[in-house]
C-alpha positions in Angstrom: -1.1 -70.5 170.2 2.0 -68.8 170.5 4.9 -69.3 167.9 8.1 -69.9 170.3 11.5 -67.7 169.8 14.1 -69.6 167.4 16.5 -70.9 169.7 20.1 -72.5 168.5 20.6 -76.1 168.6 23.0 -78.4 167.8 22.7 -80.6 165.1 21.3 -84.4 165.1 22.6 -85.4 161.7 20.5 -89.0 160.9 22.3 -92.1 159.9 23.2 -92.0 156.3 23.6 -95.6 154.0 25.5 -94.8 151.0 25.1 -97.5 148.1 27.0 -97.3 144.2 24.3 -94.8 142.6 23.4 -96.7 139.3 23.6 -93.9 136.3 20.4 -92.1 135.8 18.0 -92.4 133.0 16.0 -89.6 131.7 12.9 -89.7 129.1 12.9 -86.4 127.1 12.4 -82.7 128.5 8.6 -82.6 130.0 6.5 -80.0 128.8 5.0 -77.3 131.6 1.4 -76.9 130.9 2.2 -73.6 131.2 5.4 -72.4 129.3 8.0 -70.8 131.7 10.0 -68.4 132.0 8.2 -66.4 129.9 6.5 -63.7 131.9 3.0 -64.3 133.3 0.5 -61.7 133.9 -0.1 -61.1 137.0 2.9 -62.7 138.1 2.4 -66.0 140.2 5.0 -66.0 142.4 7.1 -69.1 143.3 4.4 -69.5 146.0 2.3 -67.3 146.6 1.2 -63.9 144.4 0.4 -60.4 145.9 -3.1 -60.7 144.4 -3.4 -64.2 146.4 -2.3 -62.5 149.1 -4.8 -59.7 148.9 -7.3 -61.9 149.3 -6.2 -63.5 152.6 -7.7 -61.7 156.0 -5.8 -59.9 158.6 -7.6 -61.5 161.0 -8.4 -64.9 163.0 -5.9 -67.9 164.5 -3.7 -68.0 161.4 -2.9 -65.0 160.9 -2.0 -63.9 164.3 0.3 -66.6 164.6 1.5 -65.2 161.9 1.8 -61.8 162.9 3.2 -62.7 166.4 6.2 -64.5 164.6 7.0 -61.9 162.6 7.1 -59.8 164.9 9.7 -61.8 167.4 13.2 -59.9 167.1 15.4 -62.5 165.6 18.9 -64.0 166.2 21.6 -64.1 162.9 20.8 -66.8 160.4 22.4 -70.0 160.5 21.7 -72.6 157.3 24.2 -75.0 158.5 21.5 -75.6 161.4 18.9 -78.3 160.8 16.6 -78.3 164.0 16.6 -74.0 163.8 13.3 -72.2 162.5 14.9 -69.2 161.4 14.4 -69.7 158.1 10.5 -70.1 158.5 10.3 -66.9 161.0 11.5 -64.6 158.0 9.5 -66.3 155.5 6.6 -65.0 158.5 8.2 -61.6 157.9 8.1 -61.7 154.5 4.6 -62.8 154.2 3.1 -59.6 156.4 4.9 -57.5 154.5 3.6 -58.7 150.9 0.1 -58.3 152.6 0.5 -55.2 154.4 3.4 -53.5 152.8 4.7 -52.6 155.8 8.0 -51.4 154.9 10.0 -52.5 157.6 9.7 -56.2 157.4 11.1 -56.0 154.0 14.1 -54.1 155.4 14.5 -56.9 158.1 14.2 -59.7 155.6 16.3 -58.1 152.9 19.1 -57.7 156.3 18.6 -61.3 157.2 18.4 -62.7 153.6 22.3 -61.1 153.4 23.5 -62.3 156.5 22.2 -65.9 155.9 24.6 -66.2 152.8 27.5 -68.4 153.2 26.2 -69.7 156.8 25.8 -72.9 155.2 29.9 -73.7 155.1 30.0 -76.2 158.0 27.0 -77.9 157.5 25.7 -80.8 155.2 23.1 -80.3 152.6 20.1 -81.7 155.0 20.7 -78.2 156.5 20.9 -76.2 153.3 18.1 -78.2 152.0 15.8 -77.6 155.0 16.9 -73.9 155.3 17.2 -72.4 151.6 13.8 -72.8 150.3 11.9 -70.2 152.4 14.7 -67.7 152.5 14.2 -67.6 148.7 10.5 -67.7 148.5 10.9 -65.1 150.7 13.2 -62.9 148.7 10.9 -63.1 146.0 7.9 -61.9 148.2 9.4 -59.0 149.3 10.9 -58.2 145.6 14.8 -58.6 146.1 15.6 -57.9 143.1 14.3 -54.1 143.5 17.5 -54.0 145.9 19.9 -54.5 142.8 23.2 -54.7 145.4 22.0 -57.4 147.8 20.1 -58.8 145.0 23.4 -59.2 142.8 24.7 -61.1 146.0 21.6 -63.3 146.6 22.0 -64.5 143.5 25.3 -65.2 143.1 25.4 -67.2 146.5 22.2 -69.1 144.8 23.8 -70.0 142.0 26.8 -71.6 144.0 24.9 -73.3 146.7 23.7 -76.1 143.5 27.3 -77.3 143.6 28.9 -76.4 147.1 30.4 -79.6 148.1 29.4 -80.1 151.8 30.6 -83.1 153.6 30.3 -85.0 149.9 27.5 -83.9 148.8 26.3 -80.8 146.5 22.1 -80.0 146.4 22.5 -81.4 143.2 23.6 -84.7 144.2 21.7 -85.4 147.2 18.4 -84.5 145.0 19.9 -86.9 142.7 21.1 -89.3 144.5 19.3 -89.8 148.2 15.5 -90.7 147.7 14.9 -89.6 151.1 13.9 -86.8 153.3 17.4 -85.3 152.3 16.7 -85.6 149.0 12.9 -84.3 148.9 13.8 -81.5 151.1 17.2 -80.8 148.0 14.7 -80.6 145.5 12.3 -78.5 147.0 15.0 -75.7 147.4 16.4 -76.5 144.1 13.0 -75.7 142.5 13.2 -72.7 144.3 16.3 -71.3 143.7 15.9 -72.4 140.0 12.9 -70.1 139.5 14.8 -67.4 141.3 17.4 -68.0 139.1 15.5 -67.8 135.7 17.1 -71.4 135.2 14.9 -73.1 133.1 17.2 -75.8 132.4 17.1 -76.0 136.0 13.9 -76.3 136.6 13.6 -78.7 134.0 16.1 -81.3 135.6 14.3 -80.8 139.2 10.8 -81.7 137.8 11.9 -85.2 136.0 13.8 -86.0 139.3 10.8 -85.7 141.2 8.8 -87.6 138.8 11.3 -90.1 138.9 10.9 -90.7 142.6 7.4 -90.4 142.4 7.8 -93.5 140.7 8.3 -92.7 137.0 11.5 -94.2 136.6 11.2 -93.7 132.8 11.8 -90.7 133.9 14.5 -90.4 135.9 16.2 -93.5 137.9 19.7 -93.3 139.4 18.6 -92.9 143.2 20.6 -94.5 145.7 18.4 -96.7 147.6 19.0 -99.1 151.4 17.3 -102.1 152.1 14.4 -102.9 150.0 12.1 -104.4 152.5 9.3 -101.8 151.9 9.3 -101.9 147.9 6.7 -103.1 146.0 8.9 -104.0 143.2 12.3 -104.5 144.7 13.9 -105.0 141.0 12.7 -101.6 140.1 12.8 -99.4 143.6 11.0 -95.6 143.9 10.1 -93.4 146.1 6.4 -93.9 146.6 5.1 -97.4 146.0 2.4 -97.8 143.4 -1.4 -97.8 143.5 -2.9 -101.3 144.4 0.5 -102.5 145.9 0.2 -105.2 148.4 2.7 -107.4 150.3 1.8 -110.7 152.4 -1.7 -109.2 151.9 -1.2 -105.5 153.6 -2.1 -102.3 151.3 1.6 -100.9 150.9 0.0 -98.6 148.1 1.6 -94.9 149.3 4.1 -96.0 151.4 7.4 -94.2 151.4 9.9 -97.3 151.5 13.1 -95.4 152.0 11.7 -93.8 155.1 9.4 -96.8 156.0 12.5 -99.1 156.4 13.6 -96.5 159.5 11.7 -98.8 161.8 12.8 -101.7 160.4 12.6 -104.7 157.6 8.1 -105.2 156.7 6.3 -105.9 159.1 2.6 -105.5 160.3 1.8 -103.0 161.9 4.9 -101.1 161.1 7.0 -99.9 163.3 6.3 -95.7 164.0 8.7 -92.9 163.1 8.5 -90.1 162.2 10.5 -89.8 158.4 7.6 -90.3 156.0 6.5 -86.9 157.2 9.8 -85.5 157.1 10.3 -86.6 153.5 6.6 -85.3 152.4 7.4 -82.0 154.1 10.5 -81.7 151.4 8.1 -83.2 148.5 4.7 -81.3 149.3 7.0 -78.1 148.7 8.4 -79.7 145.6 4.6 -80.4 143.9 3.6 -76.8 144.9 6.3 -75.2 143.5 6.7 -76.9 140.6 2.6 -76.5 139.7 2.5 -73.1 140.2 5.6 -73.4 137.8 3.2 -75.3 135.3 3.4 -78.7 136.0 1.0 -81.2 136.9 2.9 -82.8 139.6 0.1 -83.0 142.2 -1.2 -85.7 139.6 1.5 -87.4 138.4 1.8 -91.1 138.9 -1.6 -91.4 140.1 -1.9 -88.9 142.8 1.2 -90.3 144.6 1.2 -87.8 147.4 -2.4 -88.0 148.4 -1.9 -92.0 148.1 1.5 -91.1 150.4 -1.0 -89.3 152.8 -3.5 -91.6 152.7 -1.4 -94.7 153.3 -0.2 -92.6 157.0 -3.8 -92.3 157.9 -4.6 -95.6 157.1 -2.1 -96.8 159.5 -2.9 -94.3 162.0 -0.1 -92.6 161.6 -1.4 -88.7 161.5 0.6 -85.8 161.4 1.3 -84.0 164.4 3.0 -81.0 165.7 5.1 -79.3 162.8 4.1 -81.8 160.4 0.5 -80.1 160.8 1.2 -77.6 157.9 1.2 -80.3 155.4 -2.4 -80.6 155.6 -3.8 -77.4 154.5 -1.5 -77.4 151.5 -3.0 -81.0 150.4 -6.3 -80.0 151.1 -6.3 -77.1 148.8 -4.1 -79.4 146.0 -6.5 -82.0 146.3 -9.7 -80.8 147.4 -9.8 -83.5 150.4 -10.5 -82.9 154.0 -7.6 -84.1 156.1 -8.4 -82.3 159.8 -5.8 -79.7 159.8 -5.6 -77.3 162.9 -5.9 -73.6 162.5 -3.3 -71.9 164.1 -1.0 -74.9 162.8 2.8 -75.4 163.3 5.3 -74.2 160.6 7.6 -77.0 159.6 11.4 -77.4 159.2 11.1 -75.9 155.7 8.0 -74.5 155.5 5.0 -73.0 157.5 1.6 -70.6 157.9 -0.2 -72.7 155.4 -3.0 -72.5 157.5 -3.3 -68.8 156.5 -1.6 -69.1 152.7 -3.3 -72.2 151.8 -6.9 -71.2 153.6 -10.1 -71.5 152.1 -10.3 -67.5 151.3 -7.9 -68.7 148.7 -9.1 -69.4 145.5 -8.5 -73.4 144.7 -6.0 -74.3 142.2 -6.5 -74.7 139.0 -7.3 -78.1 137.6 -4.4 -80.9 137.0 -3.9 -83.5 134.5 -4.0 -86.7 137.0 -1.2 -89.1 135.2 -2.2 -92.9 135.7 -0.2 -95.0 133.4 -0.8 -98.3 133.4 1.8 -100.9 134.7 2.8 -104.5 133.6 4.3 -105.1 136.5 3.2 -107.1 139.6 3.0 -105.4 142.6 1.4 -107.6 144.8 4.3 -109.5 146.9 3.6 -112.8 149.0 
C-alpha cells in the first residue's frame, strides 16, 4: 500500500450548534498514578520512547509505509487546513528518524516544525486541533529542544496557540466547551502541547475535562451540548453514554450522542456517518497521551472507549479507511482483538499505529478500571 502525496484542499468546515455553555464544575485536582513532571528514567515520551522504538523492526507492511511516507518530499505546512495530512507525513519523518537516527529527517522535521508556526491564523480550531498534536509529538521525537533557537520559538508559538482566538474559539474553549470531534481532537493537542510545555497545571485541567466527557461530570461539566435525542440521561448529558444504557429497548451503552445525533433524532438502526470515528480519533489520542502521562484514562468510567468501540461494531459500523489506525492503538490499551489491517491508514491527527502500537511492543502497563456505581436510570422507554 502506498501512502499518497499530501495534496492542498480546501476546507469543509461542519455545521456548528452553539448553545449558552452552563459554568463548569470540577471535583478536586486528580492524582497521576505516576507523579509528573518530575523526570522519569528512561524517559517515556509523550508517545512513544526511543527504547520502544528500538524494539520495533525495520521491516514488513508497517514499516514500509512508513518509510515510503517519510520519504515523500513535502509541500510547506498549513495548520489552518483540516482535510491536509501534512502534519501526519512529518510525524512519519520523525518516527524513522528516532529509530534510525538518520540525521536528515530530523533536519527536515525541525525545518517543517518552524515553518508550520503561525499557519494556523485563518483557520478555526478544528484545524489546529487536528494538525498540532503530531507536529509536537514529533518535536519531541526528534529532541527540539537540543535546537535551543527553533526550540525557543516552538514553544513560544505553543504556549500562544491555547488562547489564539480563531473564529471564536481558543483550544481552550472548544476543549471546554464542544463535546464533539472538535472538542476531542482540542484536547488531544492540548495534552500534547501541555507536556511539551512542562505545564502541569495544564495537564491537570485537560485530564478532568476528558473525564468529564467521558461521563464523569463530577468531574468536569460545562460542555455545550445539541439535541439530546441520543442521551441516556438527557438531564445530565456526556460524551459517552453509560454501561447498561438502553432506550425503547436498543443497547445505547457506548454510543457517542453528540456525534450520533448527525444522522438524526433515535432511531433504530441509526442512521450511518461517519463522526463517532472522527470524535474517537481526537479521544483515543487523548487516553494515550494522558496514560503514558500517568493516568488511568483507558479505564475510567468503565472502559468508556472500548464500550465506544464496541457499541460501532455492534451496529456494524466498522472503521474504515483512515479510521483504521484506531484499532491497533485499542488493541494494545485493551488487550482485545478488533481486525486491524497492517499497512493501515494514518488518520487526520494521527497515524502508523500499526507499526508504533504492534505486537513487538511491549503491552502497557496495567490500569485502574474506574466503575462507579450510578443511581441514576438509564434505561429510557
Amino acid at each position: 500500500m502506498t501512502t499518497p502525496v499530501p495534496t492542498k484542499s480546501t476546507p469543509v468546515l461542519p455545521a456548528t450548534r452553539e448553545a449558552t455553555v452552563s459554568p463548569p464544575t470540577v471535583t478536586p485536582a486528580l492524582t497521576p498514578t505516576s507523579p509528573w513532571p518530575e523526570a522519569k528514567e528512561p524517559y517515556l515520551g509523550i508517545w512513544i520512547s526511543k527504547e520502544e522504538l528500538d524494539q520495533l523492526p525495520l521491516s514488513g507492511p508497517a514499516w514500509e509505509q512508513l518509510k515510503a511516507a517519510a520519504d515523500r518530499e513535502l509541500g510547506p505546512p498549513d495548520l489552518s487546513d483540516i482535510n491536509y495530512p501534512h502534519n501526519v507525513h512529518i510525524l512519519a519523518k520523525a518516527l524513522v528518524y528516532a529509530r534510525t537516527g538518520e540525521e536528515n529527517y530530523r533536519r527536515e522535521v525541525i525545518e517543517h516544525l518552524v515553518a508550520a508556526t503561525g499557519t494556523e491564523d485563518d483557520g478555526t480550531t478544528l484545524g489546529l486541533s487536528r494538525n498540532l498534536v503530531a507536529y509536537v509529538i514529533a518535536a519531541d521525537l526528534v529532541n527540539l529542544p537540543e535546537d535551543r533557537e527553533n526550540d525557543r520559538m516552538f514553544r513560544e508559538w505553543l504556549q500562544e496557540t491555547m488562547t489564539e482566538d480563531l473564529q471564536g474559539l481558543t483550544l481552550r474553549s472548544t476543549h471546554e466547551q464542544r463535546p464533539n470531534n472538535w472538542g476531542t481532537h482540542a484536547g488531544a493537542s492540548r495534552a500534547a502541547a501541555a507536556l511539551y510545555l512542562d505545564d502541569a497545571a495544564e495537564l491537570e485541567r485537560s485530564a478532568m475535562v476528558f473525564r468529564g466527557w467521558l461521563g464523569n461530570r463530577e468531574a468536569y461539566s460545562g460542555f455545550s451540548y445539541g439535541e439530546l435525542h441520543w442521551q441516556a440521561d438527557p438531564d445530565n448529558p456526556v460524551g459517552i453514554n453509560p454501561k447498561d444504557a438502553t432506550k425503547e429497548g436498543h443497547s445505547i451503552d457506548g454510543a457517542l450522542p453528540e456525534e450520533m445525533r448527525r444522522g438524526g433524532k433515535f432511531r433504530w438502526p441509526p442512521r450511518r456517518t461517519n463522526y463517532p470515528w472522527g470524535a474517537l480519533q481526537g479521544a483515543l489520542v487523548q487516553a494515550e497521551i494522558l496514560s503514558r502521562a500517568g493516568y488511568p484514562a483507558w479505564g475510567w468510567e468503565c472502559k468508556a472507549l472500548l464500550r465506544a468501540v464496541e457499541f460501532l461494531h455492534d451496529i456494524g459500523w466498522e472503521a474504515e479507511g483512515d479510521d483504521e489506525w484506531q484499532l491497533w492503538i485499542l488493541n494494545r490499551a485493551y488487550g482485545t482483538n478488533f481486525p486491524a489491517p497492517a499497512p493501515a491508514s494514518p488518520g487526520k491527527n494521527m497515524g502508523w499505529t500499526d507499526w508504533t502500537h504492534s505486537e513487538h511492543r511491549p503491552p502497557p502497563p496495567p490500569y485502574q478500571e474506574d466503575c462507579p456505581a450510578s443511581d441514576r436510570d438509564t434505561s429510557l422507554h
